[in-house]
N, C-alpha and C positions, 0 to 999 in steps of 0.2 A: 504494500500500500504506500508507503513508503517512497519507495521507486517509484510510481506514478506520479507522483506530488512533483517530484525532482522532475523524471522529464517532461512533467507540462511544464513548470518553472522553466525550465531549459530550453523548451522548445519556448515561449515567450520569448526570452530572452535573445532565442537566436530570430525570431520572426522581426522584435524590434532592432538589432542589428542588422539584418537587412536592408529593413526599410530606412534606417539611418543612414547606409552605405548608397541607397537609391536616392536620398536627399542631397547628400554629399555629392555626388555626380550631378544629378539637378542643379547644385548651387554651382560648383567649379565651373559650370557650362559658359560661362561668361569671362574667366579669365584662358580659359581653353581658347575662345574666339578670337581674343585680346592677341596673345600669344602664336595663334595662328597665324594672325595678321600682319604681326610683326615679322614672321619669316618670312614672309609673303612678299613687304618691303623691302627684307635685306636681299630676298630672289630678285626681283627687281632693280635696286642698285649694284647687284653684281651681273647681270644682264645688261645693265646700259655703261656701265664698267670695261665690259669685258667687250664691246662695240667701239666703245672711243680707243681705248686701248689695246687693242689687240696682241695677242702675243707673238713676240718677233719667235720665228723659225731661223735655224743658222744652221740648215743640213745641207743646204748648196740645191736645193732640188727648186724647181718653179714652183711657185704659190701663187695663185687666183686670189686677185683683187679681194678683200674684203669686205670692201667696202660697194661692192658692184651689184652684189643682191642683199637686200636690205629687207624682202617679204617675208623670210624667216624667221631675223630677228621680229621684225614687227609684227608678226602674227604670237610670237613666244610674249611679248612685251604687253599685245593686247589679251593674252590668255589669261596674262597674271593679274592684271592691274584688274579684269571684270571678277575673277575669281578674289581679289582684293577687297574691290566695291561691296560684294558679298558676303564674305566676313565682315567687312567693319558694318553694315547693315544688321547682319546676324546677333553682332556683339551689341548693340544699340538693342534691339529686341529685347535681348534674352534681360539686358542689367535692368530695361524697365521693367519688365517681369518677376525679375530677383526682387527688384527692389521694393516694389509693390508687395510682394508676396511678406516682405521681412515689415514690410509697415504693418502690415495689418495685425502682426502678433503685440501682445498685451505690454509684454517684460521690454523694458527699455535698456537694459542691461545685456538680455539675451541677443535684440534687434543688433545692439551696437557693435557685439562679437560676431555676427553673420557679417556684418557691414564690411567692418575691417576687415575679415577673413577672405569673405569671397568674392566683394566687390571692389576693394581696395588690395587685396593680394598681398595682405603681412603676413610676417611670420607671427604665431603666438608670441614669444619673448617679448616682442614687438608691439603686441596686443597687450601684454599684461604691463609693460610701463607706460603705457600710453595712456591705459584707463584705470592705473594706481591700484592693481589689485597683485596677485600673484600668480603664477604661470600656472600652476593647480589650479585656483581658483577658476580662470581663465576658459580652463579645459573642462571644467565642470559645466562652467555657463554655458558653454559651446552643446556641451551633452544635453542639457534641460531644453535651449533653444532649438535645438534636430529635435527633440520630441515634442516643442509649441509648434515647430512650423510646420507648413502644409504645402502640398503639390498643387499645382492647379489643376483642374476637375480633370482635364484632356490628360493628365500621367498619372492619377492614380490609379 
């Protein structure tokens, strides 16, 4: 009887870790964008980089103009920069969404560590001097606020 107790307790346990681990992905969705987008940039300036400057060959053999076809590059430059547009639209989406969704919880405390965590992308250490508590502490709020927040209707 005994054993029964525990693994419902357990399976609880593992059901609300789950769904915690499903939040966490939900929230990070917006510096995942962030981040995206910033590669996206740096593909981009190493692309129009690697066009102005081309690298010199010194094997003695003939090389074709570089600069003679230029629809390559520019097809690679416009693949990037739309797929660009897109992320950083995506990321606008998703923070208003985040951030909506972190308003609407009660705990000002709890809202404040979702904020910094997953829309402003600290670190905890970071978090706990910031808002004058302790890095425990911190991680606790972080725990209580996964289980005040909510998905919106379309991911649960």
């Amino acid at each position: 009887m005994c054993t029964g107790i525990v693994l419902r307790n357990g399976g609880d346990s593992l059901v609300i870790a789950k769904e915690n681990e499903r939040k966490k992905e939900y929230l990070k969705g917006y510096i995942y964008s962030v981040r995206k987008a910033q590669r996206l940039k740096e593909q981009i300036e190493e692309l129009r980089s690697q066009q102005m400057f081309p690298s010199v060959n010194h094997d003695g053999m003939p090389q074709g103009n570089a600069h003679s076809d230029l629809s390559g590059y520019v097809a690679r430059l416009d693949a990037l920069i739309s797929q660009l547009e897109h992320e950083q639209a995506m990321a606008v989406r998703q923070y208003k969404e985040i951030h909506d969704r972190i308003h609407k919880m009660q705990d000002g405390a709890e809202k404040e560590v979702l904020i910094r965590r997953y829309l402003m992308g600290k670190a905890w250490e970071q978090i706990a001097v910031e808002m004058n508590y302790t890095y425990r502490h911190v991680t606790r709020l972080h725990g209580t606020a996964l289980q005040s927040f909510s998905f919106p209707e379309k991911m649960s």
